[in-house]
C-alpha positions as CSV (number, residue, x, y, z in Angstrom):
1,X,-94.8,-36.4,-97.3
2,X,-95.7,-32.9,-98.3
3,X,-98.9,-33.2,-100.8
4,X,-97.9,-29.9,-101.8
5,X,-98.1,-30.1,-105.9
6,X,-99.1,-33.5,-105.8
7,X,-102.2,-35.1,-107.9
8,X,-104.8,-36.6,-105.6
9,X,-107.7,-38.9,-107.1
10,X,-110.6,-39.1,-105.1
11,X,-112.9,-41.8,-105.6
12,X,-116.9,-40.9,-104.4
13,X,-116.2,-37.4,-104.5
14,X,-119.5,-36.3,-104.9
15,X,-120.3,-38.2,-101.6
16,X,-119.9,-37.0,-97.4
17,X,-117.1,-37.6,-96.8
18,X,-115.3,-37.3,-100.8
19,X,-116.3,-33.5,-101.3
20,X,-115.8,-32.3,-97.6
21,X,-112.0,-33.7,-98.2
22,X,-111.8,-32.8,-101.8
23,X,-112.5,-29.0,-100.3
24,X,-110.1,-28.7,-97.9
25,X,-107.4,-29.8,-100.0
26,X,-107.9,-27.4,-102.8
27,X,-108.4,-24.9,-99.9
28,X,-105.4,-25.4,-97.9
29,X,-102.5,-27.8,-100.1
30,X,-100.6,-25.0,-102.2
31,X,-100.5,-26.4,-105.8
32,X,-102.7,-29.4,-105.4
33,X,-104.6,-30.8,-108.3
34,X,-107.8,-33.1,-107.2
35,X,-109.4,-35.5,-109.7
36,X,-112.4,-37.0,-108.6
37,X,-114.7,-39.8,-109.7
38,X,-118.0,-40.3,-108.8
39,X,-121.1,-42.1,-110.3
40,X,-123.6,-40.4,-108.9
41,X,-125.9,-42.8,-108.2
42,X,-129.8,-42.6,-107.0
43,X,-129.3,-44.6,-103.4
44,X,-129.9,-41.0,-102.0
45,X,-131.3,-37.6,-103.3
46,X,-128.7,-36.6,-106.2
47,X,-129.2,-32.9,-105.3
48,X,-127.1,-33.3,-102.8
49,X,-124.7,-35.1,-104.6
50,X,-124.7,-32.0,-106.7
51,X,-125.3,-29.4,-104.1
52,X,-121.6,-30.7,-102.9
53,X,-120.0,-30.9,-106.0
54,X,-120.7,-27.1,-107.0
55,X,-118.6,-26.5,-103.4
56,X,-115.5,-28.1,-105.7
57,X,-116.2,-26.5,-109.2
58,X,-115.1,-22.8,-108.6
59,X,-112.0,-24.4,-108.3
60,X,-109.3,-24.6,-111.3
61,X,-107.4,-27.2,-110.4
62,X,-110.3,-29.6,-109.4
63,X,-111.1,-32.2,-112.1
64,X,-114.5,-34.4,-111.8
65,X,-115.4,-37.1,-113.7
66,X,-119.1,-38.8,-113.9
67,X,-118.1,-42.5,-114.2
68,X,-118.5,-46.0,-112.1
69,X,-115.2,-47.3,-110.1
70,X,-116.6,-50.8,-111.6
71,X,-115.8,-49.4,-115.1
72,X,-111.9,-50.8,-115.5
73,X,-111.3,-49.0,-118.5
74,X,-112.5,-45.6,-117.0
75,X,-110.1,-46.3,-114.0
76,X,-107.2,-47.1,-116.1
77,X,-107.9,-44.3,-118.5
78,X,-108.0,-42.0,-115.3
79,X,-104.2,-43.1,-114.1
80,X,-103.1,-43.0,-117.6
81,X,-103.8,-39.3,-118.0
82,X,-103.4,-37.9,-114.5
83,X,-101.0,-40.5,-112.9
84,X,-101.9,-39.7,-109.3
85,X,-99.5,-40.1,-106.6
86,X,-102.1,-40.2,-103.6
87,X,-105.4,-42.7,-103.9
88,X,-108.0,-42.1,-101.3
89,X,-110.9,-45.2,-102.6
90,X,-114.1,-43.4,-100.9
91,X,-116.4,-44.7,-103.3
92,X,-118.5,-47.2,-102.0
93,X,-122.2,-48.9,-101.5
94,X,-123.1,-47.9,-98.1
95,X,-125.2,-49.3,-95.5
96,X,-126.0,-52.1,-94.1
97,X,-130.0,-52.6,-93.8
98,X,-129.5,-51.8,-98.1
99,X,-126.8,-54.6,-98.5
100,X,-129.5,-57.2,-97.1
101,X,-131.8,-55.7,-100.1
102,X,-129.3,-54.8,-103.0
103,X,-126.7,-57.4,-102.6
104,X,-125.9,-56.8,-106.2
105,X,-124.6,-53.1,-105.8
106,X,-122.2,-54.2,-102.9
107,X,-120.4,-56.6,-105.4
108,X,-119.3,-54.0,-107.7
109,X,-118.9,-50.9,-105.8
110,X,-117.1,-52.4,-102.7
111,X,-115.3,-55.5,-104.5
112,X,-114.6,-55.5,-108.3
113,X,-114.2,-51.7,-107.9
114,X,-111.9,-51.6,-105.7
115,X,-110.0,-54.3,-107.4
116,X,-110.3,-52.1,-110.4
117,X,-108.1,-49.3,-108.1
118,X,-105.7,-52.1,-107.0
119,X,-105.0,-53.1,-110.4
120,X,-104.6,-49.4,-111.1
121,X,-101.8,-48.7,-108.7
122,X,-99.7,-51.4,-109.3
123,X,-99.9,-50.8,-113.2
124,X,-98.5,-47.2,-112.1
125,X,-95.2,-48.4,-111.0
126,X,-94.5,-50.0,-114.8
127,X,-92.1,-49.0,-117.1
128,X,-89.9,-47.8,-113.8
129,X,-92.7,-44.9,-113.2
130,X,-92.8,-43.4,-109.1
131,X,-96.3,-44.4,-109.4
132,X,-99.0,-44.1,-106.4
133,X,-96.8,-43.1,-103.0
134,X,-100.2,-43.4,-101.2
135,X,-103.5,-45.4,-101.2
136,X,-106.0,-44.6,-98.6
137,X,-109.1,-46.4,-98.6
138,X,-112.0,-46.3,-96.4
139,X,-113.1,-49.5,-94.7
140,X,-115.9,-49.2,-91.6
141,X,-116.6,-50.3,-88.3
142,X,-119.2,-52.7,-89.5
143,X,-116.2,-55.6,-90.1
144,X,-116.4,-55.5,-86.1
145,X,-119.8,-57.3,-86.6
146,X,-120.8,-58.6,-83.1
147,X,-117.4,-58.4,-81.4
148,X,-118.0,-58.3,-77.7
149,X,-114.7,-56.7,-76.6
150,X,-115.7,-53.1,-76.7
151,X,-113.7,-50.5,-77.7
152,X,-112.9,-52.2,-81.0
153,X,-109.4,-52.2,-81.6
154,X,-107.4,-53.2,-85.0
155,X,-105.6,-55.7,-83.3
156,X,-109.0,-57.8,-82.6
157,X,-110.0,-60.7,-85.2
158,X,-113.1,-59.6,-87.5
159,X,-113.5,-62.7,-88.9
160,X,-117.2,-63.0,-88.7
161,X,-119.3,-60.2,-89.9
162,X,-122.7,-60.1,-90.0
163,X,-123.9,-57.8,-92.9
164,X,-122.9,-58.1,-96.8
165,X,-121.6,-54.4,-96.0
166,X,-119.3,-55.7,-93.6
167,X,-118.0,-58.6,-95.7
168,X,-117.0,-56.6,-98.8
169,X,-115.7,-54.0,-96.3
170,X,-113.6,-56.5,-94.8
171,X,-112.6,-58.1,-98.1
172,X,-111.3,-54.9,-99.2
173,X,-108.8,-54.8,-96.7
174,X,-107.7,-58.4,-96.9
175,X,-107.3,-57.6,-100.9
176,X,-105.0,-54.4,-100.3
177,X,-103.1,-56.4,-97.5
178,X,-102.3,-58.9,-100.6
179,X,-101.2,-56.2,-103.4
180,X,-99.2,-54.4,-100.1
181,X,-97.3,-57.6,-100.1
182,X,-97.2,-58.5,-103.5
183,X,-96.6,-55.2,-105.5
184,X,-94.9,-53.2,-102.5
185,X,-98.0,-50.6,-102.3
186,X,-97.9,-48.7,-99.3
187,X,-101.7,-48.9,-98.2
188,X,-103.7,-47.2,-95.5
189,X,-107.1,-48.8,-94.2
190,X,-109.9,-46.6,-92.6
191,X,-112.3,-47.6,-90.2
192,X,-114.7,-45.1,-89.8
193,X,-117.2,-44.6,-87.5
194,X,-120.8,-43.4,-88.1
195,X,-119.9,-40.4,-89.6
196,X,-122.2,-37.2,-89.5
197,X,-122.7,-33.9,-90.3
198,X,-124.1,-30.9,-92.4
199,X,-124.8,-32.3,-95.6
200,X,-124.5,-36.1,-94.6
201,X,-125.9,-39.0,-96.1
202,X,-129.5,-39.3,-96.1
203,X,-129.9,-43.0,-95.0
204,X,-128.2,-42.2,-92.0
205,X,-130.3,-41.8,-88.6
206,X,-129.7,-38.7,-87.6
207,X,-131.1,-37.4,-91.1
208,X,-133.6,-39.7,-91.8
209,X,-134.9,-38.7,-87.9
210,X,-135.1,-35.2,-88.9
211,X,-137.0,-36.0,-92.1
212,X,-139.6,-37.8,-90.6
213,X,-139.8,-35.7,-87.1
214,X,-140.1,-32.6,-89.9
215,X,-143.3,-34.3,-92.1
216,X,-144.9,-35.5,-88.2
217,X,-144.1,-39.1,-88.6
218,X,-142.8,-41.4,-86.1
219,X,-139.3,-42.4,-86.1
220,X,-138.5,-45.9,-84.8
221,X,-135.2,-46.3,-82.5
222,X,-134.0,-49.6,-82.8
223,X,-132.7,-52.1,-79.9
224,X,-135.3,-50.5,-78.1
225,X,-133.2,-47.1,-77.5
226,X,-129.9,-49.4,-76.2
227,X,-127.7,-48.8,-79.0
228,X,-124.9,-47.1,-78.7
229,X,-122.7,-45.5,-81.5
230,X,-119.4,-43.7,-81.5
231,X,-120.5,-41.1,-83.9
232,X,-117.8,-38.5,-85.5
233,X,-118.2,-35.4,-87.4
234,X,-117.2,-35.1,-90.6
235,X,-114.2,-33.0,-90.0
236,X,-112.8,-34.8,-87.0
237,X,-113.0,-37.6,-89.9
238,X,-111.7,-35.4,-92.7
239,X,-108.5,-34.4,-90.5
240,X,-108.1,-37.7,-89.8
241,X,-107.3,-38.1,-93.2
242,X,-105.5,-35.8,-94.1
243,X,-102.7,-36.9,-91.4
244,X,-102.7,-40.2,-92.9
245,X,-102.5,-39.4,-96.4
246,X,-99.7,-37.4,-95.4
247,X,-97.8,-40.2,-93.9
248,X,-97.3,-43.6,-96.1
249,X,-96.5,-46.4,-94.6
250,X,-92.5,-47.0,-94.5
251,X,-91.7,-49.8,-97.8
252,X,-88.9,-51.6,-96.2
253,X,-87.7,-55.5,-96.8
254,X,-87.7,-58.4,-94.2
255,X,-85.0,-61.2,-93.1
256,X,-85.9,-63.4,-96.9
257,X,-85.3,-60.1,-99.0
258,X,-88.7,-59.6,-99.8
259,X,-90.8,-56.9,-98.9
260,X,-92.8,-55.9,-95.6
261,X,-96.3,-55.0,-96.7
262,X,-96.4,-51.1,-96.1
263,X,-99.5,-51.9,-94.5
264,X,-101.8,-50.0,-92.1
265,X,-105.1,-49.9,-91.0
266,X,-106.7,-47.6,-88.3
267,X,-110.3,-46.3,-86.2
268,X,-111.2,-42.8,-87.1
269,X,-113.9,-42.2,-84.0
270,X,-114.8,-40.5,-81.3
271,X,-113.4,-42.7,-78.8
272,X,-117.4,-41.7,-76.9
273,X,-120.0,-44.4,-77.5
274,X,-123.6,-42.0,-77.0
275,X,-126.8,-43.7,-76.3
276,X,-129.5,-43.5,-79.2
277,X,-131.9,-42.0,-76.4
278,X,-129.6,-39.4,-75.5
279,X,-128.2,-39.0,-79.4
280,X,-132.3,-38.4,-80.3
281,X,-133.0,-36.1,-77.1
282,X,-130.2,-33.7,-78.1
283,X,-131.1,-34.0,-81.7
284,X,-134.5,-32.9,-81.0
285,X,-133.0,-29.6,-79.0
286,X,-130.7,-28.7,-81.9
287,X,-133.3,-28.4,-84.4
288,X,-136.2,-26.8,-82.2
289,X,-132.7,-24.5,-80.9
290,X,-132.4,-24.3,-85.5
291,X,-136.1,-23.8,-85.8
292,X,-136.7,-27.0,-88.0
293,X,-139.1,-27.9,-85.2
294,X,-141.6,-25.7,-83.6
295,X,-140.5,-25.0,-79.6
296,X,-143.9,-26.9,-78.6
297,X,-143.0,-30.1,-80.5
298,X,-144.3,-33.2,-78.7
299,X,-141.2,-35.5,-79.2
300,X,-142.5,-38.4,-77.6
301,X,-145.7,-39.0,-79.0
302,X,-143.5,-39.2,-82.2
303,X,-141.0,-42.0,-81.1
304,X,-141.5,-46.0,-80.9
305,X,-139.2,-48.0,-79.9
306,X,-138.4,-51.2,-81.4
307,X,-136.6,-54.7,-81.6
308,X,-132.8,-54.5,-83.2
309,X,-132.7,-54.9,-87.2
310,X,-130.6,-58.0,-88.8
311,X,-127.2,-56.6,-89.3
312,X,-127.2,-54.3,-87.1
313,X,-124.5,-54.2,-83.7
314,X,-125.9,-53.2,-80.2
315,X,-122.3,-51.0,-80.0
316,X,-119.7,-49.5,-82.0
317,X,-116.6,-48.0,-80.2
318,X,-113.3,-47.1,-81.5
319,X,-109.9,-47.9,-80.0
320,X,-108.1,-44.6,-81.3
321,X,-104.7,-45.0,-79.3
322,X,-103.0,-45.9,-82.5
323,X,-104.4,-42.8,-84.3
324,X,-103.3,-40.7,-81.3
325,X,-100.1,-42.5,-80.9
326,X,-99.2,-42.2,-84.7
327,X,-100.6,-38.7,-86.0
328,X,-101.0,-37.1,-82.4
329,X,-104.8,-36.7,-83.1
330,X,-107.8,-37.8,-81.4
331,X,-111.7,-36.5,-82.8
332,X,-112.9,-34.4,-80.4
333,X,-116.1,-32.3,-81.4
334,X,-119.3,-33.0,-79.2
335,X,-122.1,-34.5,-80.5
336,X,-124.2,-31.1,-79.2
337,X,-121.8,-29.5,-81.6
338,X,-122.2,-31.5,-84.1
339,X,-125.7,-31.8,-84.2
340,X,-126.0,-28.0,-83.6
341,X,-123.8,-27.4,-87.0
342,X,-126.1,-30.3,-89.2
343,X,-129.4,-28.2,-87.5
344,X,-128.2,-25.1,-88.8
345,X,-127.8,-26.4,-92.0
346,X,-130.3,-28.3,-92.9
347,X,-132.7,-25.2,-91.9
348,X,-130.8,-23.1,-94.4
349,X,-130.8,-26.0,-97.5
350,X,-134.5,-26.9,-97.1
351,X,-136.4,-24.2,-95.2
């Protein structure tokens, strides 16, 4: 479907992956009007939060609300005034090491506010109303947990996770299956794979490296350097979905006469596992190439390596054949590029 004068509500729109996608709407979709939510929360630096959102403000038809996903009455007030047709539920507790930690947090971002969105959409369709045409929701490649059979595909069980981050994540998908069923929602499930980029999340490694390789401390690579991680720039993930928001999945009824869940669920990766040696070596070029780093840097005597942390995974790897095979698209920017554009950046935003 065209989202060509369509209403899109973003949920975490102040976060990674939210504002990048939030941009390239309002830059490219003729007509569109974005409405974003986002609580803005202190799990990481809020000037960045902020630093994104002034990207969106310049924009007329961009609408942001400061509010909590957990808040029903804020959620339903939202649909009530904008009716959206397209959903994309970004708004989430992140990370696994914090889930261990902040269980709390987990509960109501990932759970009872996303239930909050559920309820939302099917209350759209009453009265006779079009309603939502589209949720997208991220989910992560973290419900994989300790899965053997490497590269994950959407076909394998995830039945056991190993983090609270990967149960809720999981949990969420298993709720949208149910309201795809019950309330005929089409509904699109994201895994997504270590995402990165200019203007990323703090807490991930690749920033919290930098930090700590910038102040001279020593940064600790876990599993003794032998993870590896299919990590994906932030907009091989944004085009990812894009495609999907553009295509819902087909409502259509079985042999009883009730409904098919429109129901899908796919990998956004690179479809390249990269070692955290090798991830940290080219990292360390990028930002002496950037200038973060002086050229004489002495990179080893600032790295220790050390045993695996509970909840972590010794591998992710994404099984993206059904993304190629469905959307014709398959990320593709190297992590040299990658880490050369987040380099660049982070030289110009704190230096």
């Amino acid at each position: 479907m065209s989202l060509a004068g369509k209403t899109v509500f973003i949920t975490g729109v102040a976060g990674f992956i939210g504002s990048n996608l939030a941009k390239r709407l309002l830059n490219e979709v003729t007509d569109v009007k974005v409405v974003g939510i986002d609580n803005l929360n202190d799990y990481y630096d809020v000037r960045l939060k902020e630093e994104r959102l002034k990207r969106l403000t310049d924009f007329n038809q961009f609408v942001f609300i400061e509010g909590d996903i957990a808040d029903k009455s804020t959620i339903s007030e939202i649909f009530r005034r904008y009716q959206p047709q397209v959903v994309v539920n970004l708004a989430a507790q992140a990370g696994v090491r914090y889930s261990i930690s902040h269980p709390d947090s987990y509960i109501f971002s990932n759970l009872i506010g996303f239930y909050n969105i559920l309820e939302a959409c099917r209350h759209s369709y009453d009265g006779g109303q079009t309603g939502v045409e589209h949720l997208v929701y991220a989910s992560s490649s973290s419900v994989y947990g300790s899965n053997k059979k490497v590269p994950y595909s959407t076909e394998d069980k995830v039945d056991h996770p190993i983090s609270l981050y990967a149960a809720t994540k999981k949990s969420d998908e298993l709720m949208a299956h149910a309201y795809s069923k019950l309330y005929n929602i089409p509904c699109t499930g994201l895994r997504f794979f270590t995402v990165y980029g200019p203007a990323g999340r703090p807490d991930m490694a690749y920033f919290g490296f930098t930090d700590k390789l910038v102040k001279g401390e020593t940064i600790k690579i876990f599993n003794y350097g032998n993870c590896q991680r299919d990590f994906t720039y932030i907009d091989d993930i944004v085009e990812g979905v894009v495609r999907v928001m553009r295509h819902a999945p087909e409502r259509k009824n079985g042999e009883d006469g009730l409904p098919v869940p429109p129901y899908k669920i796919y990998n956004i990766g690179n479809n390249h596992p990269e070692s955290l040696l090798d991830f940290v070596t080219i990292l360390q070029e990028e930002l002496v190439r950037a200038g973060v780093l002086p050229k004489d840097y002495d990179f080893d005597a600032h790295k220790e390596l050390v045993p695996m942390q509970p909840g972590d995974v010794p591998v992710t790897y994404a099984d993206t054949s059904a993304l190629e095979e469905d959307f014709g698209f398959k990320p593709s920017t190297s992590l040299r590029d990658g880490l050369r554009a987040f380099a660049e950046w982070y030289v110009q935003y704190y230096k």
